[in-house]
C-alpha positions, 0 to 999 in steps of 0.5 A: 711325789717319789722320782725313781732314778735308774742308770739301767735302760733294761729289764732285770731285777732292780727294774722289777723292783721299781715297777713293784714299788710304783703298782703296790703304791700307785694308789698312795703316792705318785711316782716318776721312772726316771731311766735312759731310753731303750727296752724298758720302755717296751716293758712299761707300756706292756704292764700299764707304767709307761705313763710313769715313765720320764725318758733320758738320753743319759743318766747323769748329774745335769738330767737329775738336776732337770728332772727335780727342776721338772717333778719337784720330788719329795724323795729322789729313789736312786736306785744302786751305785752309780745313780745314788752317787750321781743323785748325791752330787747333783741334789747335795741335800736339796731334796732327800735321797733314799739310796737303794742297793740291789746288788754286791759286785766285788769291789765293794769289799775293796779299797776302790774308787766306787767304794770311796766315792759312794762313802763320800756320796753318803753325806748327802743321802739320807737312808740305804736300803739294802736287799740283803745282808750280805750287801751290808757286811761286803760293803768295805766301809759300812760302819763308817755309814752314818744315815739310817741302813735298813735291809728290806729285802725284794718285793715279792708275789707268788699270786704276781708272777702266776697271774702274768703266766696265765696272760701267756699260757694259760687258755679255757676255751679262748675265754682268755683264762677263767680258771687255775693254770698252775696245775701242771707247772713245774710237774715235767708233766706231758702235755702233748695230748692237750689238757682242755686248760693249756695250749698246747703250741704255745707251751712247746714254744717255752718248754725246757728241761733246763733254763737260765733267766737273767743278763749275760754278764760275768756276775750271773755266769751264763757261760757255765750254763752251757759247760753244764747243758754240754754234758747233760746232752751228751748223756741225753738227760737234755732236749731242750735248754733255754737261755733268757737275757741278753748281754755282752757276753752273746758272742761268746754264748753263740761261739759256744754253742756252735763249736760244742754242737749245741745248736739243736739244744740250746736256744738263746732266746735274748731279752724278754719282756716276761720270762714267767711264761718260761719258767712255767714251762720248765723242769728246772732253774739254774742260777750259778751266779758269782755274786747275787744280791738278792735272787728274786729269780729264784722265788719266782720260778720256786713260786712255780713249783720249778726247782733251782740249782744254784751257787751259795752267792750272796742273798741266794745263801738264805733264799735256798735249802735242801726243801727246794733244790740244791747249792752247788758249786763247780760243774760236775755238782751242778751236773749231778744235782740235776742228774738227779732231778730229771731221772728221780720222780719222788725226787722232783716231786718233792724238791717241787713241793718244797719250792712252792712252799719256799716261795710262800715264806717270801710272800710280802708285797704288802709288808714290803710296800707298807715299810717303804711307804712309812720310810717315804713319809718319814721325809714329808 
């Protein structure tokens, strides 16, 4: 049994990870979600892991130590920093760890508390996986590592995340989806007179011509969204633009949006339990992170034919190319790369195309679950 252990009580890209993980080997291995109570567990019960679940207060080194006593683990899965070193100085190599970095904050290039705490912690670790590369060069004292450190990247399905947009979206005379619903995503195509396949109220209720999907923290710069969002409204190029996630920066969003006029625009939508349906129903994705581990938000609007703006942060620096969107930096590029896209029919059509089959290249959930399934086995 493999005891995943997550500091986080949200919903974001780590999380999805692990429910990846636990429904690609539910059938191989048994597994545990060790994480504190809060919104995840709303997210589990509505893809069927909620009995997987085991609810904290507080993730720290007497509820690891309860809940080994509790599920006996072969492997304890700690998921990023802070659980991978509260699990090393709680279990102190009584049970193996597999330490797993989705991301790469800055300080992790630093002489800094977290990165010489996490050097002490790797005594007790036993293999790293990394999400990407840039994780392991950023990471101060990587050759001072001595475990096993494999890059495996994200968990990824094209034919995933377009099955949980036809839950959302998709209707064919209320049979509750018996056929394709991926023809017009991404398109900009208008819908207004009904097609037979979508409904029609409910792709309103998603719709925009620019979307962001993800916390709103300093790391993901929600806040350049809005400066962006300002001046394409201003040339009207935008009607609708959508804001995804919550987070503490919420206040500041709302001030924003309010003082700049916004508020007939931008919708900040909080946190929801599938933004697919709101990649399905947009022109284009932006993602002007100032550090990203991975990009899975990226793969998955690509692998709805969404094109993505975004910055060159992190793992994003492989994910994107010229074939599927645009790298930019500062506003006045992003502003004009998707300028571009919203008044360049060819334009979009080929950037759509490109993404779709960008996405494609990253189809691995079984690769991926096979590898972690031969590094837990490797422990029993």
């Amino acid at each position: 049994m493999i005891l995943h252990v997550i500091k986080s009580k949200i919903y974001s890209g780590a999380e999805n990870v692990v429910c990846q993980i636990i429904k690609g080997l539910s059938d191989r291995e048994e597994f545990i979600y060790m994480a504190p109570h809060g919104p995840i567990e709303d997210k589990l019960k509505s893809i069927g892991l909620y009995d997987n679940y085991y609810g904290i207060d507080k993730l720290d080194v007497a509820s690891i130590k309860a809940a080994v006593e509790k599920f006996h683990p072969t492997v304890v899965h700690a998921h990023d920093f802070t659980a991978s070193v509260l699990c090393a100085f709680a279990l102190k190599g009584s049970v193996p760890i597999i330490s797993h970095l989705h991301n790469n904050p800055p300080w992790i290039q630093k002489f800094h508390y977290k990165t010489i705490s996490y050097l002490m912690a790797c005594k007790y670790i036993d293999h790293i996986l990394m999400v990407s590369d840039a994780v392991r060069d950023e990471y101060r004292y990587t050759s001072k590592i001595k475990c096993p450190i494999t890059i495996v990247g994200n968990p990824f399905s094209v034919d995933g995340v377009k099955a949980q947009v036809k839950q959302e979206l998709f209707e064919a005379d209320g049979s509750g989806g018996s056929g394709e619903a991926v023809s017009l995503v991404g398109s900009g195509a208008d819908v207004s007179g009904g097609t037979g396949f979508w409904d029609v109220s409910e792709f309103q209720r998603y719709d925009s011509d620019l979307l962001f999907v993800g916390r709103l923290t300093e790391q993901k710069n929600p806040m350049l969204v809005l400066e962006v969002a300002k001046e394409l409204a201003e040339a009207g190029l935008v009607k609708r633009v959508r804001i995804v996630g919550d987070g503490e920066l919420m206040p500041e969003l709302q001030q924003f949006v309010t003082n700049a006029g916004l508020s007939d625009v931008v919708v900040l939508e909080g946190f929801k339990k599938n933004s697919y349906d709101y990649m399905a129903c947009t022109e284009v994705l932006m993602m002007p992170s100032k550090w990203e581990g991975f990009g899975l938000v990226a793969l998955e609007a690509m692998s709805l034919g969404v094109p993505v703006v975004s910055t060159n942060s992190g793992g994003l620096v492989k994910i994107m190319d010229d074939s599927c969107g645009f790298v930019c930096e500062g506003k006045d590029e992003f502003v004009a790369a998707i300028t571009s896209l919203l008044t360049d029919a060819d334009l979009y059509a080929s950037k759509s195309s490109g993404a779709t089959k960008r996405a494609m290249e990253y189809n691995n959930i079984d690769e991926y679950c096979g590898k972690l399934l031969d590094i837990y086995r490797s422990f029993q």
